[in-house]
DOBAVEX-756828 format. One line per field, with one value per residue (C-alpha): residue number from 1; x, y, z. Coordinates in Angstrom, 1 decimal. Each point is the difference from the previous one (the first is absolute). Layout:
residues N
pos = c(NUM,...)
x = c(X,...)
y = c(Y,...)
z = c(Z,...)
This chain:
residues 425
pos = c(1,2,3,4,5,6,7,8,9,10,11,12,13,14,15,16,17,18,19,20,21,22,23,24,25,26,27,28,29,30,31,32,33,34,35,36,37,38,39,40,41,42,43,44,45,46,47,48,49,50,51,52,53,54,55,56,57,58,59,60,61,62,63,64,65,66,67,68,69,70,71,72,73,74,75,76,77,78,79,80,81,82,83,84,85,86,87,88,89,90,91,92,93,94,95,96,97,98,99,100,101,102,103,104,105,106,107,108,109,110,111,112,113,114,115,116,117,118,119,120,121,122,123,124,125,126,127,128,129,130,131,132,133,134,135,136,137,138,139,140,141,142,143,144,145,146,147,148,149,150,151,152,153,154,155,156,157,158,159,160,161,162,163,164,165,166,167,168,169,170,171,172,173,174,175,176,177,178,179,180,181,182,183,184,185,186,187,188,189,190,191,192,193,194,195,196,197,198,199,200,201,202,203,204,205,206,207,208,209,210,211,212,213,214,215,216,217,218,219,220,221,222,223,224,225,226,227,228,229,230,231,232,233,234,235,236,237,238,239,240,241,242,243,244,245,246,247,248,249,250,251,252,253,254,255,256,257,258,259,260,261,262,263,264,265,266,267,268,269,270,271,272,273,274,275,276,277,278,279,280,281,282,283,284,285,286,287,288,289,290,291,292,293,294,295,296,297,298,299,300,301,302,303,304,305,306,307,308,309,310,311,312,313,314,315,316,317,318,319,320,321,322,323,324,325,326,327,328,329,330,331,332,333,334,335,336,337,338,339,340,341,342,343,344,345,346,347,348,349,350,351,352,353,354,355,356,357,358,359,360,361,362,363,364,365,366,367,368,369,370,371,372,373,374,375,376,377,378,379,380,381,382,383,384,385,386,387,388,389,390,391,392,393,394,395,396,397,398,399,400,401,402,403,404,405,406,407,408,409,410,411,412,413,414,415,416,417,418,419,420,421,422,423,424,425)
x = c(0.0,1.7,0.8,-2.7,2.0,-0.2,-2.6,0.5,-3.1,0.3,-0.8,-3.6,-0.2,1.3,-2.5,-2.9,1.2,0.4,-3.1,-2.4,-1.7,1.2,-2.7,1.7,3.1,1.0,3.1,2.8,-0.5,-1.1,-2.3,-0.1,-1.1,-2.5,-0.9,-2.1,1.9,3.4,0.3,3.7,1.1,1.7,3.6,-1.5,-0.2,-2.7,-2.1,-2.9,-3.1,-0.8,-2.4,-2.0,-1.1,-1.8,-1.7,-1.3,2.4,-1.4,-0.3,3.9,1.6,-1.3,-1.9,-0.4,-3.6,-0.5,2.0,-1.3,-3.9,1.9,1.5,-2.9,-2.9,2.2,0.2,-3.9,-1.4,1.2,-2.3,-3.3,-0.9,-3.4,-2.0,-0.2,-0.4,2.9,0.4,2.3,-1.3,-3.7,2.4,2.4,-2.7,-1.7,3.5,0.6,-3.4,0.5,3.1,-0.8,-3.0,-1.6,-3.3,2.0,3.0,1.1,3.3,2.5,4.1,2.0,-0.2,-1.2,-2.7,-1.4,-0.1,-0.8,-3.0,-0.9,-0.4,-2.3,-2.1,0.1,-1.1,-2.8,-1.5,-0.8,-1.3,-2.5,-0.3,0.7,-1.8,3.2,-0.3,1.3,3.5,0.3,1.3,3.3,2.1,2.2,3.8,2.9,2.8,3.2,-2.0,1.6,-2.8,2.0,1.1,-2.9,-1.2,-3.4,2.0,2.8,-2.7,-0.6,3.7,2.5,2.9,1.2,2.3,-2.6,-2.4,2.4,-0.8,-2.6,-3.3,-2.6,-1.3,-3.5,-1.9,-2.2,2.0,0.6,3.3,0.2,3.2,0.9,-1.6,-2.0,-4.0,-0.7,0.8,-1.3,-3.3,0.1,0.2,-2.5,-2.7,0.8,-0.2,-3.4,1.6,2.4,-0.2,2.9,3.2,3.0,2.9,2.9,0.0,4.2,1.1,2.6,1.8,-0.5,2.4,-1.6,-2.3,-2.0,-3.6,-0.5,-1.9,-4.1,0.6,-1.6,-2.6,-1.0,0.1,-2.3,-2.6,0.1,-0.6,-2.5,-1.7,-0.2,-0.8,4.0,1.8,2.8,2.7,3.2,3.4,1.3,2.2,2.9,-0.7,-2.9,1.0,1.7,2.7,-0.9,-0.3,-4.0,-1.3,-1.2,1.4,-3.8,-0.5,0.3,1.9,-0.8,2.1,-2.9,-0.2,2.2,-2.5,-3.5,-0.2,-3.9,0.2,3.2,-0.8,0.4,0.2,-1.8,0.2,-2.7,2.5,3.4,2.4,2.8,3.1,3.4,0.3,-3.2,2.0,3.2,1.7,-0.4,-2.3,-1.9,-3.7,-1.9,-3.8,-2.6,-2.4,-3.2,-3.5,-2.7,-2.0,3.5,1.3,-3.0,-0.1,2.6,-1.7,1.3,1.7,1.1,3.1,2.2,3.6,1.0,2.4,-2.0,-0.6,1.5,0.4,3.6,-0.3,-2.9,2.1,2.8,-1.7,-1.5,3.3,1.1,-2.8,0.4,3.6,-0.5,-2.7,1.8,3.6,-2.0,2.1,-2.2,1.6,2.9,-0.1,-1.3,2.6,3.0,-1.1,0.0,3.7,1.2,-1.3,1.1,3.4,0.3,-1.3,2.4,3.0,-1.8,-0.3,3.9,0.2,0.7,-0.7,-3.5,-3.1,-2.4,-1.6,-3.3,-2.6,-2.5,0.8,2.9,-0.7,2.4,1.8,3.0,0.5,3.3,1.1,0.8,-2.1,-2.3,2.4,3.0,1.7,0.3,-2.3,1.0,3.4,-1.0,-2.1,3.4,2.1,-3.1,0.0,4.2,-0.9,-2.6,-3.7,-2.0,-2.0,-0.9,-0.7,-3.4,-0.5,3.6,1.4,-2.6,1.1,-2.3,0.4,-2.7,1.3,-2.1,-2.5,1.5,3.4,0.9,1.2,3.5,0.0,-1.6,2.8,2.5,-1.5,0.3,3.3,0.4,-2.1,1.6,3.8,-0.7,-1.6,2.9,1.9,-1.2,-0.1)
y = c(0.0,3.3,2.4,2.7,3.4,2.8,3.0,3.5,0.5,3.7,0.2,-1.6,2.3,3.4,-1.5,0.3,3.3,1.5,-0.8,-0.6,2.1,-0.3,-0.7,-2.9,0.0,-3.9,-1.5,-0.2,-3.8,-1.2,-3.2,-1.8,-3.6,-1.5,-3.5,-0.6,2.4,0.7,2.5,0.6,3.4,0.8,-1.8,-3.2,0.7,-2.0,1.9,-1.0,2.1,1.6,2.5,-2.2,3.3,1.2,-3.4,-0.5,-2.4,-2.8,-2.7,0.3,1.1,-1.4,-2.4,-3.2,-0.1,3.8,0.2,-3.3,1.9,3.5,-1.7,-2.6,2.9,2.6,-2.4,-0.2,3.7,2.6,2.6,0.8,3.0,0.4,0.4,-3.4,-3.3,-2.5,-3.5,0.7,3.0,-1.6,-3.1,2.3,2.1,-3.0,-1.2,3.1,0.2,-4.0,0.6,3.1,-0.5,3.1,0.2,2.0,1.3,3.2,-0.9,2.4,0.6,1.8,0.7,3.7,-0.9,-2.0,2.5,2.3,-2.4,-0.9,3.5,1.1,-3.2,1.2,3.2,-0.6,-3.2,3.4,1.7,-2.5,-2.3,2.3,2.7,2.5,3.1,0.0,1.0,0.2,-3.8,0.3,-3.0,-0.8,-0.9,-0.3,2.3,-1.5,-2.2,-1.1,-0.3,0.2,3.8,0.8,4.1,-1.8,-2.0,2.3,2.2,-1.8,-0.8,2.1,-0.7,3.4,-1.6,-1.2,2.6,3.2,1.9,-2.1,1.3,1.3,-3.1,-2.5,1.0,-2.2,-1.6,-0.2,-0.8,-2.3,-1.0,-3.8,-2.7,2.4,-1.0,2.6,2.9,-2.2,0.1,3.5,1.3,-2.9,1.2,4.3,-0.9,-1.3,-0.3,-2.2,-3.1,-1.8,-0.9,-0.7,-1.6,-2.3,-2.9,0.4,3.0,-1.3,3.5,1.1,-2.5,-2.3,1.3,-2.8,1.0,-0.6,-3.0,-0.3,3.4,-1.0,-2.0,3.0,2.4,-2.4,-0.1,3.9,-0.6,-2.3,2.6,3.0,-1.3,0.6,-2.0,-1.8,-0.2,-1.7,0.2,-3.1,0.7,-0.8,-1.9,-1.8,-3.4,-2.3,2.9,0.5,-4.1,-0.2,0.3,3.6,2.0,0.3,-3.5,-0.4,-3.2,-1.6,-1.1,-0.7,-1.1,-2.9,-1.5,0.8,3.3,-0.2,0.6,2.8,3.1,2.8,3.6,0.1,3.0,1.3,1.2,-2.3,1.6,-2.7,0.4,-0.9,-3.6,-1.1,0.1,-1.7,3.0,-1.1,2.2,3.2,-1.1,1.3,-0.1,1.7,-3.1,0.8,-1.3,0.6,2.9,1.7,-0.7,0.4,3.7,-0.4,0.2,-0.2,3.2,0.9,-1.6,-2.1,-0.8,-1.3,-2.3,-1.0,-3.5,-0.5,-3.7,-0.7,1.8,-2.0,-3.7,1.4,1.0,-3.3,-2.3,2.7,-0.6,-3.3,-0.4,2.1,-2.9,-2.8,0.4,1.5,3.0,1.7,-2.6,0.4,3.9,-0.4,-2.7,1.4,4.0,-1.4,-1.3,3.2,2.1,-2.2,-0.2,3.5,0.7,-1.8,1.9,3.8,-1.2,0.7,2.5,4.1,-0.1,-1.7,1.7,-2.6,-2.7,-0.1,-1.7,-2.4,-3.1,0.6,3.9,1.2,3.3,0.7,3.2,1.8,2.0,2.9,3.2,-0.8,3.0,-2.0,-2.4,-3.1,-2.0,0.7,-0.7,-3.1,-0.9,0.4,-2.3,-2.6,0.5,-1.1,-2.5,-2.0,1.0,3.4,2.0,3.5,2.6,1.9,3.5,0.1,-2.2,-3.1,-2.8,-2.4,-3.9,-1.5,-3.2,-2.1,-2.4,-2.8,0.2,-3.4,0.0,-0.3,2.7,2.4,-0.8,0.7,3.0,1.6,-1.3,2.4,2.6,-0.4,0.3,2.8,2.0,-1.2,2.2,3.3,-0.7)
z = c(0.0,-1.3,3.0,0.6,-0.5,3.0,-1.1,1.0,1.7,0.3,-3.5,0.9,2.7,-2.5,-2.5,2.4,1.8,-3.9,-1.6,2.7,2.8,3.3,2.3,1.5,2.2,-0.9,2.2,-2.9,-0.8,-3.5,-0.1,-3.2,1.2,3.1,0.9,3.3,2.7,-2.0,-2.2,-1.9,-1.2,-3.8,1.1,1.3,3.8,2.2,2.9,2.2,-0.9,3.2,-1.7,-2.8,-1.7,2.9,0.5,-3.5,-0.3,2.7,-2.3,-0.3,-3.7,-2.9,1.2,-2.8,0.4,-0.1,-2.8,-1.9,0.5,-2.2,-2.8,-0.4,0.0,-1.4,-3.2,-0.3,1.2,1.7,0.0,-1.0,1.9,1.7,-3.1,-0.2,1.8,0.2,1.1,3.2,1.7,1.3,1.4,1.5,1.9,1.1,1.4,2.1,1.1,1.2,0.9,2.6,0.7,-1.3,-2.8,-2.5,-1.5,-1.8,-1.8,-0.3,-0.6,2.4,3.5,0.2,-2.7,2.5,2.7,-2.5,-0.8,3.5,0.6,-3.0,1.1,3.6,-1.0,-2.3,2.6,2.2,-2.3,-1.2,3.2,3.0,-1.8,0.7,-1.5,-3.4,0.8,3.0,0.8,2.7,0.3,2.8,-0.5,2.6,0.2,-1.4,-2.7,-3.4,-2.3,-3.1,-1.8,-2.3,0.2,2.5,1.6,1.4,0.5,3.1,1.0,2.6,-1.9,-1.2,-2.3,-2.2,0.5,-0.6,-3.3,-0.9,1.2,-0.2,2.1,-0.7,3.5,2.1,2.0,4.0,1.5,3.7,1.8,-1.3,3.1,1.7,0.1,1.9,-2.5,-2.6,2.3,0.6,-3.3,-2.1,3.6,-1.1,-4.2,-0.9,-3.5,0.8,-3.0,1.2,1.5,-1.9,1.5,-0.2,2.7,0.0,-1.2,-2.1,-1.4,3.1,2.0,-0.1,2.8,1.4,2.0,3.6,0.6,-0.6,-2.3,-3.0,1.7,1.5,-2.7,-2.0,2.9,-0.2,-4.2,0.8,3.0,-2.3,-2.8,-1.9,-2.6,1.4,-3.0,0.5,-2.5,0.5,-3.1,2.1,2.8,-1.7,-1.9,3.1,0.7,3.2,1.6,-1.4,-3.3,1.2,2.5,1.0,0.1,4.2,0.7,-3.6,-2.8,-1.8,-3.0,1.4,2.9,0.9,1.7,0.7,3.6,0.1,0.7,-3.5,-0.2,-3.3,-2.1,-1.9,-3.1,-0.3,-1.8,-1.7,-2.1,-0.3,1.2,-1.9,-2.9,1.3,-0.9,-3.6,-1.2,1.1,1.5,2.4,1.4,2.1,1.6,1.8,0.4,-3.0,2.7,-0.4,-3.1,-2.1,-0.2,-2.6,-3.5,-3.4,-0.8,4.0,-0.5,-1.9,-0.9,-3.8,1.7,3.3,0.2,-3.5,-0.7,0.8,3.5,1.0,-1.0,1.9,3.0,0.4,-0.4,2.3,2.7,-0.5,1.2,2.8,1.4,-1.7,1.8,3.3,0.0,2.5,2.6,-1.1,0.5,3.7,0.5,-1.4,1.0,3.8,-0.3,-1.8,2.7,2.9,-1.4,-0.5,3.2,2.0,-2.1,0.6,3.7,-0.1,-3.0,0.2,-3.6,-0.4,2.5,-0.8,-2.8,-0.6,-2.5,-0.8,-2.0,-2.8,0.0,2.5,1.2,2.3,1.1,0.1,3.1,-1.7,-2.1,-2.6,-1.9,0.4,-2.1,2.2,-1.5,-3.9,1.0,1.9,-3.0,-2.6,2.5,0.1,-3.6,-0.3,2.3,-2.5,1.4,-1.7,2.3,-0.2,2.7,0.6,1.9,0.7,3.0,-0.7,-2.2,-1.0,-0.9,-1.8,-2.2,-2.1,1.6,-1.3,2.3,1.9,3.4,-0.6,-2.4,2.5,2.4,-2.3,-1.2,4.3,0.0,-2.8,1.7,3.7,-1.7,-2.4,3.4,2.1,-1.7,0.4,3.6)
């Protein structure tokens, strides 16, 4: 086998930084190849995924049976837009509906055009079934929330980086401190036009910032009391990420054993991305209940590529591996070791402040200023050392590797973790 010749990957990097716009600050490696939880850059070197494209990469990279469902429908149809009916889409929506237990499904693409759908389906439910006043509908979000970067969605975001310079904002929304039920309370009791309450059950962006215990049970008894749409964006912590299929699902990793008698925080309005796809391919989907989602009518909304035929196919082989190799288990099993080996390094570390997390979508904290560089630098030296993460709001890393990790991999990978920190201390 001929030698593979070393690339200068600063020309990738010049390429990029020359001809496209820099809204991304990207740690200077260049991927050209994944399989499962490795990924090798330009010049042939091997890391651990700790970041699996910010969890739409659970299945692992390039899944065989993910990829066999591309080529084989991408060969027969790929899209037909909405104007007419194809032979994938009605088996795909039944799926999800099956799959999530939900009536109906609005398939979209990306991320923030499922908020951005949730939201105008939101809006117009209180219009037409709360009998609102026509625009006067409030929803509730939580300070600190990453909904995506869309003109509506940053509308409703603190972060002045990506609000700066780009308003005039989309009104009609209410901001609550993250966890707290009894600002939530206050303001859905002092807002008779409250339609509903929009929130992620880990803030992922954030820090991966997880509620206090019984929160989201208690913000959907306060939906339920005053009559408000509970909408959750599971985008990234939805899709086994978190140690359950759902992040609302209680203690269930359903769809793997019968979770009849577990207790569910069940939204009104799901909102699902990334990982539905395996990373493969951009798909993404509102569910709800016909009462909710019927107010949408032909013409309200739409998307030439939503639910096109070779998104649908992928989603499913994607769905199916995530209850055919029971990686909700092994994201509760494996999340439980990270953190309790991490835990019993911080308990002697001046570097690390704490780890925290649900399932494979972890967070450590570093003990310095969100405006310093620790945690980049940290991030370059984990990078040297063969393992990819990237930091969030400054001094918090987080590690988030594809679901499909074994045991002995994960201890590897906080070997990695524990040297690479050892050294800054």
């Amino acid at each position: 086998m001929q030698e593979r010749q070393s690339t200068n990957a600063q020309e990738y990097i010049d390429l990029e930084d020359r001809y496209g716009a820099h809204n991304y600050h990207p740690l200077p490696v260049v991927l050209e190849k994944g399989e499962g939880v490795y990924v090798w850059d330009v010049d042939g070197k091997k890391y651990f995924d700790f970041l699996s494209a910010y969890s739409a990469v659970n299945q692992g990279h390039c899944h065989p049976k993910i990829i066999k469902a591309l080529n084989d429908q991408s060969q027969l149809l790929t899209l037909t837009s909405r104007a007419f009916y194809n032979n994938v889409l009605g088996q795909y929506e039944k799926y999800m509906a099956e799959y999530f237990k939900f009536d109906m499904i609005l398939p979209m693409n990306t991320g923030a055009e499922a908020v951005e759908t949730a939201v105008k389906i939101a809006r117009r439910w209180a219009y037409q079934k709360k009998r609102i006043p026509e625009n006067q509908a409030q929803i509730v979000v939580c300070k600190n929330n990453f909904h995506g970067r869309t003109t509506t969605v940053i509308s409703f975001s603190n972060d002045e980086d990506a609000k700066k310079n780009f308003g005039p904002f989309t009104s009609g929304f209410i901001q609550v401190p993250y966890s707290d039920v009894q600002a939530l309370e206050q303001v859905i009791k002092e807002n008779p036009n409250v339609a509903a309450f929009l929130v992620e059950p880990i803030q992922g962006e954030a820090g991966v910032n997880v509620p206090a215990d019984g929160f989201l049970a208690e913000a959907r008894a306060l939906c339920d009391t005053y009559n408000v749409l509970m909408i959750c964006d599971e985008i990234q912590t939805g899709i086994a990420r978190t140690g359950k299929l759902l992040a609302t699902c209680g203690n269930c990793t359903c769809p793997n054993r019968d979770c009849s008698n577990t207790p569910e925080v069940k939204p009104d309005l799901l909102i699902l991305g990334k990982a539905i796809s395996g990373g493969v391919y951009p798909v993404s989907a509102v569910l709800a209940n016909k009462p909710i989602m019927e107010v949408i009518t032909p013409g309200s909304h739409g998307s030439t590529f939503g639910g096109n035929p070779v998104a649908a196919k992928v989603a499913m082989a994607a769905l199916d591996v995530v209850k055919e190799e029971r990686l909700a288990e092994n994201a509760d099993k494996l999340g439980n070791l990270f953190r309790s080996l991490m835990q019993d390094y911080i308990a002697q570390s001046k570097v690390v402040r704490l780890v925290r997390g649900k399932g494979l979508l972890n967070a450590v904290v570093i003990n310095d200023s969100p405006e310093s560089d620790t945690a980049w630098n940290i991030c370059m030296r984990l990078r040297d050392n063969g393992l990819l993460a990237k930091p969030t709001h400054g001094n918090i890393i987080r590690f988030a590797p594809p679901l499909v990790m074994t045991e002995a991999e994960l201890r590897e990978c906080v070997a990695i973790i524990v040297k690479t920190l050892r050294e800054f201390e």
